[in-house]
Every structure is written in C-alpha cells, then in structure tokens.
C-alpha positions in Angstrom: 92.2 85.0 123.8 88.8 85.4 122.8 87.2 88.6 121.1 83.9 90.5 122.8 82.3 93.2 121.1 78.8 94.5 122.5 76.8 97.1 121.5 73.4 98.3 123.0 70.4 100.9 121.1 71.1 103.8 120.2 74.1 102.8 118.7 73.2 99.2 117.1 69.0 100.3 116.3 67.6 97.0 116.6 68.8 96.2 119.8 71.7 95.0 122.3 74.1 92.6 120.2 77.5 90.3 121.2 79.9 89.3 118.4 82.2 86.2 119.7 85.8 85.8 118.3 86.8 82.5 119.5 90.3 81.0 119.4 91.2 77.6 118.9 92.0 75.7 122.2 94.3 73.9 119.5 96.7 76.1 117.7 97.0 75.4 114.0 100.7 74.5 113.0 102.7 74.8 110.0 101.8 71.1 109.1 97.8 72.5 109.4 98.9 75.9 107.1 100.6 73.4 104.6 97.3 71.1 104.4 95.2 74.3 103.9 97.6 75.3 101.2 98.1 79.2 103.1 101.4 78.6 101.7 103.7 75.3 100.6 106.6 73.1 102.1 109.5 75.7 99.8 108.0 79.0 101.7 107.5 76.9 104.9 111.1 76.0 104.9 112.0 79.3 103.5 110.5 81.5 106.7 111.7 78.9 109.0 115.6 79.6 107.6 114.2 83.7 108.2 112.7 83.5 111.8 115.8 81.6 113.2 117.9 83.8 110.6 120.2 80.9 110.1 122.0 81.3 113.8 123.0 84.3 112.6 120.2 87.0 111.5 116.8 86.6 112.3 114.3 88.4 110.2 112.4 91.6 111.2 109.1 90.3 110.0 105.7 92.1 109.3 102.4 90.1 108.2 99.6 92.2 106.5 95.9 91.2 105.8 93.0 92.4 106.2 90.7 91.3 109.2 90.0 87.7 109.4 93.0 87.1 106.7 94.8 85.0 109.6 97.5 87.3 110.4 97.7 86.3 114.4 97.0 82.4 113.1 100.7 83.0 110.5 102.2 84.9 113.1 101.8 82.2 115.8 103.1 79.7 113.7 106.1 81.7 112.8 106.7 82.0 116.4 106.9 78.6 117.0 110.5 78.4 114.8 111.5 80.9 117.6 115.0 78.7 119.3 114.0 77.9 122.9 116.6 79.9 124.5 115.4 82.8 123.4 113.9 85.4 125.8 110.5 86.8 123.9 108.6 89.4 125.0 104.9 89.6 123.0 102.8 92.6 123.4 99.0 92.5 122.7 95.7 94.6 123.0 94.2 91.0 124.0 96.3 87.7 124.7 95.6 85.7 121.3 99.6 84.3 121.1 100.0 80.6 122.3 103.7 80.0 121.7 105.4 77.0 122.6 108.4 78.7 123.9 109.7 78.2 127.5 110.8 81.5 128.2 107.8 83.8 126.9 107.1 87.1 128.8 103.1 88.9 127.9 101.8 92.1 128.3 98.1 93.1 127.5 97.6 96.5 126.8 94.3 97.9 128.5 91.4 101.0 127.5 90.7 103.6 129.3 87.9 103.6 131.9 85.2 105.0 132.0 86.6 107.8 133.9 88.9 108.6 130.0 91.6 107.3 132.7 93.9 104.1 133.6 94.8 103.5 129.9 97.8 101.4 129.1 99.1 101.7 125.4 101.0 99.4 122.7 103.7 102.3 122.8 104.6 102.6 126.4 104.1 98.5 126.5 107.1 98.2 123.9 109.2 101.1 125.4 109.1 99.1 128.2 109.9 96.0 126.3 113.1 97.7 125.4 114.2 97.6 128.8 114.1 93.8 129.4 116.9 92.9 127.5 114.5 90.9 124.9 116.0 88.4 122.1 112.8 89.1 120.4 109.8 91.4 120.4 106.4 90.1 119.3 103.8 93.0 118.2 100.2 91.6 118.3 98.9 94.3 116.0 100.4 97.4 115.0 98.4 100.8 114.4 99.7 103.9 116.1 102.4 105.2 117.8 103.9 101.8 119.4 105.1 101.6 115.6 108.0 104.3 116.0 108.8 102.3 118.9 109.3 99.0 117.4 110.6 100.1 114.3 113.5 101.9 116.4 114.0 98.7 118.6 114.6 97.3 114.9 117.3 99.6 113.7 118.8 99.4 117.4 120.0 95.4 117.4 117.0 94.0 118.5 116.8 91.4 115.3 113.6 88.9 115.0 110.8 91.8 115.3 107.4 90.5 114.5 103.8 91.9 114.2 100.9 92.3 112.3 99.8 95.5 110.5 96.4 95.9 108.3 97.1 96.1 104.6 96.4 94.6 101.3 99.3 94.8 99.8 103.6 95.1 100.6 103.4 98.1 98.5 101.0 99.4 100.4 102.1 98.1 104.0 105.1 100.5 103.4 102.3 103.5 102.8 100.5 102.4 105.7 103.8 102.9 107.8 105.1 106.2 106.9 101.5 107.9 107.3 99.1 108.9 110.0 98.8 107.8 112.8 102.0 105.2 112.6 104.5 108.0 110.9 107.4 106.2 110.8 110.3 107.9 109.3 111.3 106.9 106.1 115.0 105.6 106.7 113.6 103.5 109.5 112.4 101.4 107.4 115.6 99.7 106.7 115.2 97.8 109.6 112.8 95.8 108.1 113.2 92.8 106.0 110.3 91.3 104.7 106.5 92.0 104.6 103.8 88.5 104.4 101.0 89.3 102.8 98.0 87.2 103.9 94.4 87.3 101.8 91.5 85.2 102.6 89.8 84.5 99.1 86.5 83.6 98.1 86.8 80.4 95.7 84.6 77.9 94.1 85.3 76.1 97.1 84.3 78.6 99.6 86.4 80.9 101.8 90.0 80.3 101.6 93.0 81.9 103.5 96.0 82.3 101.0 99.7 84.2 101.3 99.3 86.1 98.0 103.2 88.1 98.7 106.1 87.8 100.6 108.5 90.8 99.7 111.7 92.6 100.6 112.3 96.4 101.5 115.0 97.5 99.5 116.0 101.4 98.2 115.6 103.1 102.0 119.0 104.7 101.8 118.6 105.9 98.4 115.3 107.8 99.0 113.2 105.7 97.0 111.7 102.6 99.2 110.2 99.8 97.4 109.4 96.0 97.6 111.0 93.6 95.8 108.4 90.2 95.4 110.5 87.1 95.9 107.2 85.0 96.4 104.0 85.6 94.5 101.0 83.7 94.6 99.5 82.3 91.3 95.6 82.0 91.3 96.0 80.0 88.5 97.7 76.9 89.8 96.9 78.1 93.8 100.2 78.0 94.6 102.8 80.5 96.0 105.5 80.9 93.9 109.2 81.9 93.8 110.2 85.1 91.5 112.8 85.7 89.4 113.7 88.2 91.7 117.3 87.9 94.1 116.5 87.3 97.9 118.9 90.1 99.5 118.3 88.8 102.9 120.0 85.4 101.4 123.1 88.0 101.1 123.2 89.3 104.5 123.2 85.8 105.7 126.4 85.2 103.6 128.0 88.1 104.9 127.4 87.3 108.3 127.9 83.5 108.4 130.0 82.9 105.5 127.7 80.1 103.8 127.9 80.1 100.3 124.7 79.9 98.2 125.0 75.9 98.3 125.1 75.7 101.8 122.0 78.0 101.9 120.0 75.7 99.6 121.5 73.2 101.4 120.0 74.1 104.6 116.4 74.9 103.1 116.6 71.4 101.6 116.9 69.6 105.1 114.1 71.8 106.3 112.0 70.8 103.6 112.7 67.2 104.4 111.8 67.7 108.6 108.3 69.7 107.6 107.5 67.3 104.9 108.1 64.4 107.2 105.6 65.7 110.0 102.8 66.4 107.0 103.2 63.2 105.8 102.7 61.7 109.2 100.4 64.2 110.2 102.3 65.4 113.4 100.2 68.8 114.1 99.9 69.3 117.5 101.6 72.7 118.5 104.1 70.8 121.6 104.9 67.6 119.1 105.8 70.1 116.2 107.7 72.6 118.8 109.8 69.9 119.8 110.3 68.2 116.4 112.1 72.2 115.6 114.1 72.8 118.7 115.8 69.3 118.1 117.0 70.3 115.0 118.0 73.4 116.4 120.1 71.2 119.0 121.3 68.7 116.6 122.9 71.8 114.4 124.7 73.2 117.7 126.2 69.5 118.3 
C-alpha cells in the first residue's frame, strides 16, 4: 500500500532520488478522526446514517482534497460503516484500502511497460466492476475516463459509490467533473449525493487535516447544478458545523423508508451515543470498531 517514486539525472539534476509514501500498518478509525478533530461525533454519526443509507439508500459519495489532505485515510474510514453482507468491489492504481469487510473483492490497475504496452486502466477496471453484480463500488482515485464509468454505474442502481477526486472545493469538484479529461455529462451528475471536502491546514499548532465542507448536488435537472453546504467548517471555533441549509438526502430517506424526521434524528442520536462510547473508551483498532458497527447493524435487523 506503499507509494515509490524514483527519479534518476537528467530528469531530477542533482542526482537519483526515492520518495517513500508509507501506510499505516494500523488503520486510523473514526474514534482516531474524532480525536484529531478531521471532523466531530454529529458529522461522524451523520456519514455513518449516509454510507449505510439508513437500510434503505446508501449515499453515492465523493471526497476531495488536495494531495496529502487524507482523502484515502476518510474514505477508509467511511468504508468501514459498509454492512458486512455487502459484496464491495474497490478499484485502485495501488492497493492503499484496508477495509474490515468479509466480502471485499480488489483490483490494481497497472502502467504500461516499457514496450507503451500491457496497460490496465481505472476505466476498463470498473467496466468490469459492473459485471460482478457489486453492492458497492470503491474508486481509489478518480481522474479520467473511469469517471463516465462510475458515474453511469451511479445513475444505473448501483447506490453507495465512493472515491476520491482532487479538488479544493464542492463547487469546484463539480467543475472538475464535467471537464477534460473526466467529461462527465452534466445530468449524470444527479447520481451523486454529496461531495467531503478534506483540507489539511497549517495552524499555530502545526499541520492539521480538517473537513472544511460536506455538500449536496442539487439543480441537475433544471440545468443549473450547484452545491448546497449542509456542513461548513468554522476556523474560528475549529469545528465543523451544521448550516441552515435542508439536507435533501434526509428527504429521499423519508420517501423510501417512511421515517419521519423524529425517527431520523432519532437514529443519528443512537449513533452518536455508540461512536461517543468507543472515544470515550478509546476503542480504535480498525477489527474492535468494525465489529462494534456490524452489531448494531444486527441488533436493528432483530
């Protein structure tokens, strides 16, 4: 899961040089994203409700962020509220995704030689994908074509999409999407429900990595797409905070379940309390948190 980059004269001019990505051998959690304040036990609670899509709808889901923002680190943990009966399928230029799921296919995409053949994309990878009956696709990193792919496997059924896609903003994640070399057409962006933003910020206290947005597409079918902010993150007391603005997903829920907006808040409120009892014991480690989720995931069958 590790990332190599080498480079020898004449392209680096001082000489050969390696630059070492290294992974954790210890995943961080949601209890380690709380403690580092990336986000806070309301929005925790509130992405749980939108990767398991409250038995009913799971999110399509894109995080942006510029490199080193912790995209893969956010999209791992969102992973892990993934029910265990679910068949996911994640699809990576290199194998970074450790998720505690028993039934987890992955595919690697591969360069070409040094022949310019024996090349195996992110596009053909997913159009594959869409042949194995998934429950849920997992992008690594989105940039080119394997974007029209996914996007169509998200207008098609295939509910709980996830990847990560290099942008600064939500605003401009949808810019990103519709242009070179992605070009996704415009009404297929109805198929997506919320965009993460992730920043890493340099504070008083150093380097920190924070979720400055989470926002809704909303105004596909009328021509006009645009966010709509239902978190924003305020630099002033470092803490993600709810809008004034409507969560539309919440309404799709409603339609498709027939909870009323009690029962939602209702339902956020007991995942509050599970998260909040593993910080306060400090329960971390990826299996004990994993299985701490897919009991409550059993317990709400029973």
């Amino acid at each position: 899961g590790s990332r190599v980059n080498a480079t020898i004269p004449p392209a680096s001019i001082d000489g050969a040089t390696v630059t070492i990505r290294k992974f954790r051998e210890d995943p961080y959690t949601i209890v380690d994203l709380i403690n580092f304040r990336t986000l806070n036990l309301e929005v925790a609670a509130f992405l749980w409700c939108a990767v398991n899509g409250f038995g009913a709808k799971p999110a399509n889901i894109l995080i942006s962020g510029g490199t080193g923002s912790g995209k893969t680190t956010l999209l791992n943990v969102l992973s892990s509220f993934i029910p265990d009966d679910s068949r996911v399928i994640t699809i990576e230029d290199t194998a970074e995704l450790k998720l505690p799921i028993k039934h987890v296919i992955r595919f690697e995409g591969r360069p070409p030689g040094v022949e310019g053949t024996g090349e195996l994309t992110l596009e053909v990878l997913v159009k594959n994908t869409l042949r194995m009956r998934p429950d849920r696709v997992i992008v690594g990193e989105i940039r080119s074509a394997e974007a029209n792919v996914l996007f169509t496997a998200m207008n098609t059924g295939h509910d709980g999409c996830m990847g990560t896609i290099h942008a600064n903003s939500a605003k401009e994640t949808l810019i990103r999407i519709t242009s070179p070399p992605m070009d996704v057409p415009m009404m297929m962006l109805a198929g997506l429900d919320m965009i993460i933003v992730e920043k890493m910020l340099n504070t008083v206290n150093g380097k920190v990595r924070r979720i400055t947005e989470i926002a809704e597409v909303e105004g596909v079918y009328e021509g006009t797409p645009k966010v709509n902010i239902i978190f924003r993150w305020n630099p002033q007391t470092d803490n993600l905070e709810r809008t004034d603005q409507p969560i539309k997903y919440f309404d799709i829920v409603k339609t498709l379940t027939k909870n009323t907006d009690e029962q939602i808040a209702g339902i956020l409120a007991k995942k509050i309390k599970v998260i909040n009892e593993l910080v306060n014991k400090n329960i971390r480690d990826i299996n004990a948190v994993s299985k701490k989720i897919q009991e409550m995931y059993i317990k709400e069958r029973i």
